[in-house]
C-alpha positions in Angstrom: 73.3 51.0 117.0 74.4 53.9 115.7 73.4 55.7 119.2 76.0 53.4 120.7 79.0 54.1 118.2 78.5 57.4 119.6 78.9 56.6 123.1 81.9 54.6 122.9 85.4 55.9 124.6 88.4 55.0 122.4 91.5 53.9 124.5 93.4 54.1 121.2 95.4 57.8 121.0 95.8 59.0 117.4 99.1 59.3 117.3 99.3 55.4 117.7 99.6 54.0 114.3 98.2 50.3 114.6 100.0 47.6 112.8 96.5 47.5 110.0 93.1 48.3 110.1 91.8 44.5 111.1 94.3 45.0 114.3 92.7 48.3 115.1 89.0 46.5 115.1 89.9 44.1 117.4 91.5 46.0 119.9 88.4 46.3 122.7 87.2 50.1 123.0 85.1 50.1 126.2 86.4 50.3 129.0 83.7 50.4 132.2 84.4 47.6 134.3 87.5 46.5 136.0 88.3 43.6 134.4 87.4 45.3 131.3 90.2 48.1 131.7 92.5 45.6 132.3 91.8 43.4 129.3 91.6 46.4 127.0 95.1 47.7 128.1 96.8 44.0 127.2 94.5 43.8 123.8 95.8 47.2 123.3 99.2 46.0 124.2 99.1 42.3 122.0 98.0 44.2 118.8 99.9 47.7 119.2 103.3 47.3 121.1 103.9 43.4 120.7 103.4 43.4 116.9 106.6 43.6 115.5 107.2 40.3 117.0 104.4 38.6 116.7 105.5 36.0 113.9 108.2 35.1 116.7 104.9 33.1 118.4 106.7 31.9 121.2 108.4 35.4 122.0 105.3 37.1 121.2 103.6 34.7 123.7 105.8 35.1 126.5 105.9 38.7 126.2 102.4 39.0 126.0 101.7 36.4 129.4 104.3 38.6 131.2 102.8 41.8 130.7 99.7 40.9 131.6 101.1 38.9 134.5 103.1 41.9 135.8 99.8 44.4 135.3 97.4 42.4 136.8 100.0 42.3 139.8 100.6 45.7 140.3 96.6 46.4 140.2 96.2 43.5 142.5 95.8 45.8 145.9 92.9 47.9 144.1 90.0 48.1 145.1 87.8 47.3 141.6 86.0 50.7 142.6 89.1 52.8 141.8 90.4 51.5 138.9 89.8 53.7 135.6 90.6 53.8 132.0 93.7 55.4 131.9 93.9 58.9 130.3 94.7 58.2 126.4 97.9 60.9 127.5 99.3 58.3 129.4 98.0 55.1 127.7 99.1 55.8 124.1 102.8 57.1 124.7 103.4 55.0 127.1 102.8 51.5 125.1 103.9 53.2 122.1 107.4 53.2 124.2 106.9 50.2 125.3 107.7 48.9 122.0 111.1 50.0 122.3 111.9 48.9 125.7 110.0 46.1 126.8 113.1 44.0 127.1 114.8 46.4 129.5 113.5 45.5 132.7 114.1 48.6 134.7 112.2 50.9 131.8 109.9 48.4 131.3 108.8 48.6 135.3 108.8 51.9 135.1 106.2 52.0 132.6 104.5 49.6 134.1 104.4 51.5 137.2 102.8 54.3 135.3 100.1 53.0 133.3 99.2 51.1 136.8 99.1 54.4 138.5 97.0 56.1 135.5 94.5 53.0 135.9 94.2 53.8 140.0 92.1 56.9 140.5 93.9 57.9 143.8 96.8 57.9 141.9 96.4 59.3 138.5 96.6 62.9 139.3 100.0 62.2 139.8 100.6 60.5 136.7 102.2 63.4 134.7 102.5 62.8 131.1 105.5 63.9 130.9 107.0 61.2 132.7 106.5 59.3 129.8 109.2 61.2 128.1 111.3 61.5 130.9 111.7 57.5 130.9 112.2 57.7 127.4 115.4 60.0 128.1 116.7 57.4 130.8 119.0 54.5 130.4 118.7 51.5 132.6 122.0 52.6 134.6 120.0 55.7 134.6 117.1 54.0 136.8 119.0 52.0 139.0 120.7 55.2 140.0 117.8 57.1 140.7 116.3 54.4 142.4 119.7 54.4 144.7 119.1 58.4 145.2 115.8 58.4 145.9 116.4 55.9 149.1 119.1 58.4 150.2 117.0 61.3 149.5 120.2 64.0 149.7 123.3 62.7 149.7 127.3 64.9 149.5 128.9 64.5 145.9 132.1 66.7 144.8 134.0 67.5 142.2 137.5 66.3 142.3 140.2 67.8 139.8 143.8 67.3 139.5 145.4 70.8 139.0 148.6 71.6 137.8 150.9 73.2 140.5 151.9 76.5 140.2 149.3 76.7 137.4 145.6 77.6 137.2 145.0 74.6 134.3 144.0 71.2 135.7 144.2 67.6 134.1 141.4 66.8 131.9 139.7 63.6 132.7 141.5 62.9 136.0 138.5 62.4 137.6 134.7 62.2 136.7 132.8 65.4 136.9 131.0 64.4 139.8 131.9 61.8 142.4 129.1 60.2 144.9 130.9 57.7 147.3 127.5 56.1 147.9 126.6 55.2 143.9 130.5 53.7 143.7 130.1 49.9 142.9 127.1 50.3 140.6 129.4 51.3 137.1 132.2 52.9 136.4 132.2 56.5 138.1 132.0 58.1 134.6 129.4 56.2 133.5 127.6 57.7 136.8 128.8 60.8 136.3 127.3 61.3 133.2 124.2 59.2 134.4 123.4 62.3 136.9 124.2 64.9 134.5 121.1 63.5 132.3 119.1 62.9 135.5 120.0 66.9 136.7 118.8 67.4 133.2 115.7 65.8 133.2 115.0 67.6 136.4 114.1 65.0 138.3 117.4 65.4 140.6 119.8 68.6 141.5 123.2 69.1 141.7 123.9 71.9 143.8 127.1 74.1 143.7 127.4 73.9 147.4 127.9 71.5 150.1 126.0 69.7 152.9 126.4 71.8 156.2 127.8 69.9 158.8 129.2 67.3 156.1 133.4 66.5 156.1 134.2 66.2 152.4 137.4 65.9 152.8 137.6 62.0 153.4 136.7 61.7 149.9 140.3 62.7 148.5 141.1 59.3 150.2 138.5 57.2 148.5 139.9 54.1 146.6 139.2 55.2 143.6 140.4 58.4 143.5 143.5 57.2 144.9 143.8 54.8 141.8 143.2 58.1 139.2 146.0 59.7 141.7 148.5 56.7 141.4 147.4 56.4 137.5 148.1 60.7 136.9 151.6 60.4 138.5 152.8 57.7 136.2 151.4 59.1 133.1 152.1 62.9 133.5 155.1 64.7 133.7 154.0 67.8 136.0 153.0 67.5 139.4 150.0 68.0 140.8 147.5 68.2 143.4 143.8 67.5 144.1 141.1 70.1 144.7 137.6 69.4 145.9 134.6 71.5 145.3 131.6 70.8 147.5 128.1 69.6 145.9 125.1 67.9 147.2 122.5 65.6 144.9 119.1 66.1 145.9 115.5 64.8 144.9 113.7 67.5 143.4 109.5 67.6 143.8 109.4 66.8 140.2 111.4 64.0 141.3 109.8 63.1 143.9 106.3 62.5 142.5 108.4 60.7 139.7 109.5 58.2 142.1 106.2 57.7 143.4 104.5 56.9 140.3 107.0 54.8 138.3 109.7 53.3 140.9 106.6 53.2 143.3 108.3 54.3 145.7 
Protein backbone atom coordinates (compact mmCIF):
# COMPACT_ATOMS: atom_id res chain seq x y z
CA UNK A 1 0.00 0.00 0.00
CA UNK A 2 2.30 2.19 0.97
CA UNK A 3 4.37 1.25 -2.41
CA UNK A 4 1.44 2.73 -4.19
CA UNK A 5 1.04 6.12 -2.25
CA UNK A 6 4.35 6.44 -3.72
CA UNK A 7 3.53 6.00 -7.18
CA UNK A 8 0.67 8.25 -7.39
CA UNK A 9 0.80 11.63 -9.67
CA UNK A 10 -1.01 14.56 -7.88
CA UNK A 11 -3.06 16.69 -10.45
CA UNK A 12 -3.47 19.12 -7.51
CA UNK A 13 -0.59 22.19 -7.78
CA UNK A 14 0.40 23.47 -4.34
CA UNK A 15 -0.45 26.71 -4.81
CA UNK A 16 -4.19 25.60 -5.08
CA UNK A 17 -5.65 26.01 -1.69
CA UNK A 18 -8.67 23.43 -1.59
CA UNK A 19 -11.83 24.56 0.05
CA UNK A 20 -10.84 21.79 3.32
CA UNK A 21 -9.04 18.77 3.71
CA UNK A 22 -12.19 16.23 3.09
CA UNK A 23 -12.47 18.19 -0.46
CA UNK A 24 -8.84 17.55 -1.11
CA UNK A 25 -9.34 13.53 -0.49
CA UNK A 26 -11.85 13.32 -2.79
CA UNK A 27 -10.59 14.91 -5.59
CA UNK A 28 -9.23 11.68 -7.83
CA UNK A 29 -5.28 11.75 -8.11
CA UNK A 30 -4.60 9.24 -10.90
CA UNK A 31 -4.79 10.04 -13.94
CA UNK A 32 -3.77 7.02 -16.69
CA UNK A 33 -6.58 6.47 -18.74
CA UNK A 34 -8.68 8.74 -20.85
CA UNK A 35 -11.70 8.84 -19.22
CA UNK A 36 -9.84 9.08 -16.15
CA UNK A 37 -8.05 12.44 -17.04
CA UNK A 38 -11.13 13.70 -17.95
CA UNK A 39 -13.01 12.88 -14.79
CA UNK A 40 -10.15 13.99 -12.61
CA UNK A 41 -10.00 17.52 -14.25
CA UNK A 42 -14.10 18.03 -13.54
CA UNK A 43 -13.55 16.48 -9.83
CA UNK A 44 -10.79 18.82 -9.62
CA UNK A 45 -12.96 21.43 -11.03
CA UNK A 46 -16.44 20.58 -8.74
CA UNK A 47 -14.32 20.66 -5.45
CA UNK A 48 -11.65 23.47 -6.24
CA UNK A 49 -13.09 26.24 -8.67
CA UNK A 50 -16.98 25.58 -8.23
CA UNK A 51 -16.86 25.70 -4.42
CA UNK A 52 -17.72 29.04 -3.54
CA UNK A 53 -20.98 28.34 -4.97
CA UNK A 54 -21.76 25.25 -4.12
CA UNK A 55 -24.58 25.87 -1.49
CA UNK A 56 -26.26 27.64 -4.62
CA UNK A 57 -27.11 23.61 -5.68
CA UNK A 58 -28.76 24.51 -8.68
CA UNK A 59 -25.97 27.09 -9.87
CA UNK A 60 -23.35 24.78 -8.70
CA UNK A 61 -25.08 22.07 -10.79
CA UNK A 62 -25.32 23.77 -13.88
CA UNK A 63 -22.01 25.10 -13.79
CA UNK A 64 -20.56 21.96 -13.03
CA UNK A 65 -22.80 19.93 -16.16
CA UNK A 66 -21.50 22.78 -18.45
CA UNK A 67 -18.06 22.43 -17.81
CA UNK A 68 -17.89 19.10 -18.21
CA UNK A 69 -20.18 19.29 -21.22
CA UNK A 70 -17.97 21.87 -22.90
CA UNK A 71 -14.56 19.64 -22.02
CA UNK A 72 -15.71 16.59 -23.05
CA UNK A 73 -16.55 18.51 -26.37
CA UNK A 74 -13.49 20.03 -27.11
CA UNK A 75 -11.58 16.56 -26.41
CA UNK A 76 -14.17 14.88 -28.48
CA UNK A 77 -11.86 14.68 -31.85
CA UNK A 78 -8.92 12.94 -29.77
CA UNK A 79 -7.82 10.14 -30.31
CA UNK A 80 -7.88 8.35 -26.47
CA UNK A 81 -4.10 7.61 -27.30
CA UNK A 82 -3.14 11.32 -27.09
CA UNK A 83 -4.77 12.54 -24.38
CA UNK A 84 -2.55 13.23 -21.15
CA UNK A 85 -2.73 14.60 -17.68
CA UNK A 86 -2.25 18.01 -18.15
CA UNK A 87 1.00 19.61 -16.75
CA UNK A 88 0.07 20.77 -13.01
CA UNK A 89 1.61 24.47 -14.69
CA UNK A 90 -1.32 24.60 -16.67
CA UNK A 91 -3.93 22.60 -14.66
CA UNK A 92 -3.66 24.49 -11.36
CA UNK A 93 -3.60 28.27 -12.53
CA UNK A 94 -5.76 27.73 -14.97
CA UNK A 95 -8.92 26.39 -12.68
CA UNK A 96 -7.63 28.47 -9.96
CA UNK A 97 -8.78 31.36 -12.64
CA UNK A 98 -11.47 29.80 -13.56
CA UNK A 99 -13.00 30.68 -10.38
CA UNK A 100 -12.96 34.19 -11.25
CA UNK A 101 -14.24 33.98 -14.68
CA UNK A 102 -16.30 31.16 -15.32
CA UNK A 103 -19.27 33.38 -16.07
CA UNK A 104 -17.50 35.26 -18.74
CA UNK A 105 -17.92 33.22 -21.61
CA UNK A 106 -15.15 34.48 -23.83
CA UNK A 107 -12.36 33.94 -20.76
CA UNK A 108 -14.03 31.07 -19.83
CA UNK A 109 -13.42 29.42 -23.63
CA UNK A 110 -10.31 30.47 -23.50
CA UNK A 111 -9.41 28.57 -20.67
CA UNK A 112 -11.13 25.89 -21.75
CA UNK A 113 -9.28 25.94 -24.87
CA UNK A 114 -6.14 25.61 -22.93
CA UNK A 115 -6.49 23.00 -20.46
CA UNK A 116 -7.96 21.03 -23.71
CA UNK A 117 -4.84 21.71 -25.52
CA UNK A 118 -2.58 20.72 -22.27
CA UNK A 119 -4.67 17.35 -22.12
CA UNK A 120 -3.82 16.65 -26.19
CA UNK A 121 -0.18 15.61 -26.47
CA UNK A 122 0.22 17.03 -30.05
CA UNK A 123 -0.73 20.03 -28.61
CA UNK A 124 0.72 20.75 -25.28
CA UNK A 125 4.01 21.92 -26.25
CA UNK A 126 2.31 24.79 -27.21
CA UNK A 127 0.46 25.30 -24.24
CA UNK A 128 2.66 28.03 -22.63
CA UNK A 129 2.00 28.72 -19.06
CA UNK A 130 2.03 31.92 -19.36
CA UNK A 131 -0.99 32.19 -21.28
CA UNK A 132 -2.62 31.54 -18.22
CA UNK A 133 -1.70 34.95 -17.11
CA UNK A 134 -2.07 36.60 -20.23
CA UNK A 135 -5.93 35.64 -20.15
CA UNK A 136 -5.95 36.76 -16.77
CA UNK A 137 -4.86 40.35 -18.02
CA UNK A 138 -7.67 40.31 -20.81
CA UNK A 139 -11.14 41.66 -20.66
CA UNK A 140 -13.89 40.01 -22.66
CA UNK A 141 -13.92 43.16 -25.18
CA UNK A 142 -10.31 42.28 -24.99
CA UNK A 143 -10.92 38.64 -26.63
CA UNK A 144 -13.40 39.48 -29.06
CA UNK A 145 -10.96 41.90 -30.43
CA UNK A 146 -8.19 39.62 -30.75
CA UNK A 147 -10.20 37.07 -32.08
CA UNK A 148 -11.30 39.92 -34.90
CA UNK A 149 -7.35 40.53 -35.41
CA UNK A 150 -6.25 37.31 -35.63
CA UNK A 151 -8.79 36.59 -38.74
CA UNK A 152 -7.25 39.71 -40.31
CA UNK A 153 -3.87 38.82 -39.44
CA UNK A 154 -2.28 42.56 -40.25
CA UNK A 155 -4.59 45.12 -40.69
CA UNK A 156 -3.75 49.59 -41.26
CA UNK A 157 -4.68 51.50 -37.89
CA UNK A 158 -3.65 55.39 -37.47
CA UNK A 159 -3.46 57.81 -35.16
CA UNK A 160 -5.73 60.66 -35.81
CA UNK A 161 -5.25 64.15 -33.81
CA UNK A 162 -6.85 67.40 -34.13
CA UNK A 163 -3.99 70.05 -33.99
CA UNK A 164 -4.31 73.43 -33.38
CA UNK A 165 -3.53 75.70 -36.44
CA UNK A 166 -0.69 77.68 -36.45
CA UNK A 167 0.31 75.77 -33.30
CA UNK A 168 2.29 72.71 -32.53
CA UNK A 169 -0.32 71.64 -29.49
CA UNK A 170 -3.21 69.44 -30.51
CA UNK A 171 -6.70 68.76 -28.85
CA UNK A 172 -6.60 66.23 -26.21
CA UNK A 173 -9.12 63.46 -26.58
CA UNK A 174 -10.27 64.40 -30.15
CA UNK A 175 -9.78 61.16 -31.21
CA UNK A 176 -8.77 57.68 -29.64
CA UNK A 177 -5.15 56.87 -29.73
CA UNK A 178 -5.46 54.41 -32.24
CA UNK A 179 -8.25 54.00 -34.86
CA UNK A 180 -8.80 50.52 -36.80
CA UNK A 181 -11.72 50.99 -39.35
CA UNK A 182 -12.17 47.16 -39.30
CA UNK A 183 -12.81 46.75 -35.18
CA UNK A 184 -15.46 49.96 -35.61
CA UNK A 185 -18.90 48.56 -34.52
CA UNK A 186 -17.58 46.25 -31.81
CA UNK A 187 -17.42 49.22 -28.74
CA UNK A 188 -16.85 52.46 -28.55
CA UNK A 189 -13.37 53.39 -30.42
CA UNK A 190 -11.84 54.21 -27.02
CA UNK A 191 -12.79 51.36 -25.39
CA UNK A 192 -10.75 49.61 -28.43
CA UNK A 193 -8.28 51.82 -28.28
CA UNK A 194 -7.35 51.09 -25.02
CA UNK A 195 -8.36 47.30 -25.59
CA UNK A 196 -5.12 47.09 -28.10
CA UNK A 197 -2.87 49.08 -25.98
CA UNK A 198 -3.30 46.07 -23.24
CA UNK A 199 -3.16 43.55 -26.07
CA UNK A 200 0.31 45.48 -27.59
CA UNK A 201 1.15 45.01 -23.94
CA UNK A 202 0.65 41.61 -23.39
CA UNK A 203 2.57 41.00 -26.44
CA UNK A 204 0.41 39.02 -28.10
CA UNK A 205 -0.18 41.89 -30.90
CA UNK A 206 2.07 44.99 -32.32
CA UNK A 207 1.43 48.34 -33.12
CA UNK A 208 3.95 49.53 -35.36
CA UNK A 209 4.97 53.24 -35.92
CA UNK A 210 4.73 52.80 -39.52
CA UNK A 211 2.38 52.11 -42.18
CA UNK A 212 1.31 49.31 -44.64
CA UNK A 213 3.17 49.82 -48.02
CA UNK A 214 0.98 50.11 -50.69
CA UNK A 215 -1.97 50.98 -48.11
CA UNK A 216 -4.05 54.62 -48.83
CA UNK A 217 -4.72 55.93 -45.28
CA UNK A 218 -5.94 58.71 -46.14
CA UNK A 219 -9.76 57.61 -46.64
CA UNK A 220 -9.79 57.27 -42.98
CA UNK A 221 -10.03 61.17 -42.22
CA UNK A 222 -13.48 60.55 -43.84
CA UNK A 223 -14.60 57.77 -41.70
CA UNK A 224 -17.97 58.36 -39.90
CA UNK A 225 -16.79 58.60 -36.93
CA UNK A 226 -14.15 60.69 -37.15
CA UNK A 227 -16.23 63.04 -38.97
CA UNK A 228 -18.61 63.00 -35.79
CA UNK A 229 -15.35 63.97 -33.32
CA UNK A 230 -14.71 66.66 -36.30
CA UNK A 231 -18.34 68.08 -36.25
CA UNK A 232 -18.40 67.63 -32.27
CA UNK A 233 -14.54 69.70 -31.99
CA UNK A 234 -15.91 72.62 -34.04
CA UNK A 235 -18.79 73.27 -31.89
CA UNK A 236 -17.14 72.93 -28.62
CA UNK A 237 -13.75 74.69 -29.29
CA UNK A 238 -12.95 78.06 -30.05
CA UNK A 239 -9.68 77.62 -32.27
CA UNK A 240 -9.59 76.04 -35.51
CA UNK A 241 -8.15 73.12 -36.42
CA UNK A 242 -7.07 70.44 -38.60
CA UNK A 243 -6.55 66.65 -38.63
CA UNK A 244 -3.23 64.91 -38.92
CA UNK A 245 -2.83 61.15 -39.56
CA UNK A 246 0.11 59.11 -38.55
CA UNK A 247 0.45 55.76 -40.18
CA UNK A 248 0.40 52.37 -37.98
CA UNK A 249 -0.19 48.82 -38.70
CA UNK A 250 -1.54 46.02 -35.99
CA UNK A 251 -0.02 42.82 -36.45
CA UNK A 252 -0.12 39.21 -34.79
CA UNK A 253 3.04 38.64 -33.19
CA UNK A 254 4.42 34.71 -32.88
CA UNK A 255 3.71 34.98 -29.27
CA UNK A 256 0.36 35.70 -30.60
CA UNK A 257 0.03 33.54 -32.89
CA UNK A 258 0.63 30.37 -30.89
CA UNK A 259 -1.75 32.14 -28.43
CA UNK A 260 -4.45 32.04 -30.85
CA UNK A 261 -3.86 28.57 -31.53
CA UNK A 262 -4.19 27.19 -28.21
CA UNK A 263 -6.90 29.21 -26.54
CA UNK A 264 -9.24 30.85 -29.51
CA UNK A 265 -8.28 27.49 -31.35
CA UNK A 266 -7.78 29.08 -34.02
Amino acid sequence: MEEDKKTTVSIIPDIITPASNALQANVPETMKQADGALSSIVGLFNNVVLYPVKKANITFKYKLEAFEDDLKQKMKSVPKENIQPPSTMIAGPTLEALRYAYDEKELREMYENLLASAMDNRKSPKAHPAFVDAIKQMSPLDAEVLNKLVDLRQVKCATITFNIKGTTQIYSNGMPNYFVEELYGLADPFLLSASLENLNRLALIEITNYGLNGVDYQPLLKHKYVKEREELFKKAVEKDFELKLAERAVQITNYGEQFAEVCLGK
